[in-house]
C-alpha positions in Angstrom: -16.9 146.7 -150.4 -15.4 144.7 -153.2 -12.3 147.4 -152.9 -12.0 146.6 -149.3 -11.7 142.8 -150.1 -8.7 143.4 -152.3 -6.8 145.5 -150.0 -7.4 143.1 -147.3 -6.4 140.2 -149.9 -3.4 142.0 -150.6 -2.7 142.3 -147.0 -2.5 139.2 -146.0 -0.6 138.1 -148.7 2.1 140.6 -147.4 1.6 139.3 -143.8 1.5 135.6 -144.6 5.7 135.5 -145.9 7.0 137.2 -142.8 4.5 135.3 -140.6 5.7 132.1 -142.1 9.8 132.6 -142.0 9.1 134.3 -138.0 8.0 130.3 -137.1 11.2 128.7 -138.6 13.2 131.2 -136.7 11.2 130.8 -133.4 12.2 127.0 -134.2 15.4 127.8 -134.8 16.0 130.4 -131.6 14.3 127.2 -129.0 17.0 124.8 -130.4 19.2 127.3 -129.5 18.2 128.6 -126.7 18.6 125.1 -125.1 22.1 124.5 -126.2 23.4 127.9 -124.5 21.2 126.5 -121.3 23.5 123.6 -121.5 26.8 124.7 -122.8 27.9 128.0 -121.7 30.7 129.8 -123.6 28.9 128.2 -126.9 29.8 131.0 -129.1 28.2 130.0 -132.1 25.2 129.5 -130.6 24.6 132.9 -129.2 25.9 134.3 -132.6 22.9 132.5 -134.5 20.4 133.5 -131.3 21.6 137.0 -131.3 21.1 136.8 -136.0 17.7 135.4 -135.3 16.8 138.1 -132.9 17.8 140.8 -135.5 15.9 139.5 -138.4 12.8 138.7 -136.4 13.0 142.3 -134.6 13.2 143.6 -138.4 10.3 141.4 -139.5 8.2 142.5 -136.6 9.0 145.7 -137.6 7.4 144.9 -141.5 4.4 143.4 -140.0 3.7 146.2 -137.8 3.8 149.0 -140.7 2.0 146.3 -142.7 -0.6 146.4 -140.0 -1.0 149.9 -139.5 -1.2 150.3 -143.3 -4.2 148.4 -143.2 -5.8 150.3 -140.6 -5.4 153.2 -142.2 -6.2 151.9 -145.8 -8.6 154.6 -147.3 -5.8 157.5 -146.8 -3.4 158.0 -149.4 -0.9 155.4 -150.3 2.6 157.0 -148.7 6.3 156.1 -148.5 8.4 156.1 -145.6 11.6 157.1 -147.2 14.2 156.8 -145.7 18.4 157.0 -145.8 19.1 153.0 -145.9 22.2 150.9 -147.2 20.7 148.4 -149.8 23.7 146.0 -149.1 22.9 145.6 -145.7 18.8 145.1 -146.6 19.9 142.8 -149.2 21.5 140.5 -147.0 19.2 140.7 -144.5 16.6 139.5 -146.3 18.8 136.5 -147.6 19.9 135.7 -143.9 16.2 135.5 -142.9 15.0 133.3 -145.8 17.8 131.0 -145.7 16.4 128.4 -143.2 13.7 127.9 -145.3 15.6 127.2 -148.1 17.5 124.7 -145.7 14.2 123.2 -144.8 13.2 122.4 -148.1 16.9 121.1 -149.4 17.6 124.3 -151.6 21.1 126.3 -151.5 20.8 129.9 -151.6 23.8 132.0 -152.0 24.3 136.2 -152.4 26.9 137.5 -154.5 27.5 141.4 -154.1 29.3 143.2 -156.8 29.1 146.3 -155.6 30.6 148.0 -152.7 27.8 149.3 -149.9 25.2 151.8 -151.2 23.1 154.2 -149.5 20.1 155.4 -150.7 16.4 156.9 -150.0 13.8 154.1 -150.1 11.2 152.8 -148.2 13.0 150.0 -146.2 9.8 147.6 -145.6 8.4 147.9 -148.7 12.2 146.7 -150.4 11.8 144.4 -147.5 8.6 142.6 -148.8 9.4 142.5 -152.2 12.6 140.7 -151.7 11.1 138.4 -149.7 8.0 138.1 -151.9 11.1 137.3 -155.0 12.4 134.9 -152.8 9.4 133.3 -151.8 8.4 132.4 -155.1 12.2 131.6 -156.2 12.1 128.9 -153.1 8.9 127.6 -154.5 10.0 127.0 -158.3 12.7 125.3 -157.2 13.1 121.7 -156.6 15.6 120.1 -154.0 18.6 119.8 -154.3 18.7 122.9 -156.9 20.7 126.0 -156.3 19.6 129.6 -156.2 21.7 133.0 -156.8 20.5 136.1 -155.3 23.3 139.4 -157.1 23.4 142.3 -156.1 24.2 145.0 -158.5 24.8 148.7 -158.7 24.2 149.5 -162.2 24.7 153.4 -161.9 24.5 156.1 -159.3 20.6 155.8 -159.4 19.4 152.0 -160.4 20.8 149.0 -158.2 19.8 145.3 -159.5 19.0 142.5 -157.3 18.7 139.3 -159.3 17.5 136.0 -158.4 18.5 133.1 -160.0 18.9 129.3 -160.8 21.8 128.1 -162.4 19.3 126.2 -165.2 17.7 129.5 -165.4 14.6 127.8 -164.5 13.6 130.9 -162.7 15.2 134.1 -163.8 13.6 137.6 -161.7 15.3 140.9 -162.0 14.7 143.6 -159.5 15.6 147.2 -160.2 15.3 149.8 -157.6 15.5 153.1 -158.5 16.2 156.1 -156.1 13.2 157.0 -154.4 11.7 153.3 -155.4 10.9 153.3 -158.5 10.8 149.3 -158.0 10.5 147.7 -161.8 10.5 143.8 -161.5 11.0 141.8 -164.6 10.4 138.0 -164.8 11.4 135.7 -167.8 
């Protein structure tokens, strides 16, 4: 019973991130929404509706596994590998935590010195770590502040994501291996 506690603990951790960033961009999507009732031809406003509607379909997509991982927590613990471009993942993530980042005063910027890379990983579980890194980046930092998010290939089987302050207040190293191998490093 205890063991069931945990998982479910470690569960909703998981959930709570993408719940919470889903209800700035259903914020985001009514503002929105209204100025394309009101303005047609407003570009830029169907641009950011058609952006929040990607990254919400893509976090409904990590709560769903999420959920379905939990129903079916006493079989084996498996990855859904899959052919995915880190670049794109990467940015996605950083696109979906940005109005948070907004909200609380905080810059966040993605540098990518690498061109795009393709490898086998499980997509939502690189998905919730990322967000996880950011999560806690956005929290250690006070307004005002700045944070870097690099990404990095650093040969043909390790890729780095890093996440930053300028002060090095907070200083988080990702490196995903092929096959994810996901070592995080904090200091």
């Amino acid at each position: 019973e205890k063991d069931v506690r945990n998982i479910l603990r470690n569960y909703s951790h998981e959930l709570r991130n993408p719940v919470g960033m889903m209800g700035v961009y259903s914020k985001i999507l009514s503002g929105h929404v209204e100025k394309i009732k009101n303005h047609k031809g407003d570009n830029e406003s169907f641009d950011a509706v058609e952006r929040a509607s990607v990254v919400i379909n893509n976090t409904l997509e990590t709560i769903e596994n999420t959920l379905s991982e939990m129903s079916n927590y006493s079989q084996d613990f498996k990855l859904n590998k899959q052919t995915e471009n880190i670049n794109d993942l990467v940015e996605t993530v950083v696109e979906f935590a940005l109005p948070s980042f907004k909200q609380k005063g905080v810059s966040l910027s993605l540098e990518v010195k690498c061109d795009e890379v393709v490898i086998e990983i499980d997509k939502h579980k690189i998905y919730q770590v990322l967000l996880n890194l950011l999560k806690n980046a956005l929290e250690a930092t006070d307004e005002g502040k700045n944070v870097f998010v690099i990404l990095d290939k650093i040969d043909d089987e390790i890729i780095k994501v890093a996440v930053y302050d300028p002060n090095y207040t907070i200083k988080i190293k990702l490196r995903i291996k092929k096959y994810n191998d996901i070592k995080k490093s904090i200091y």
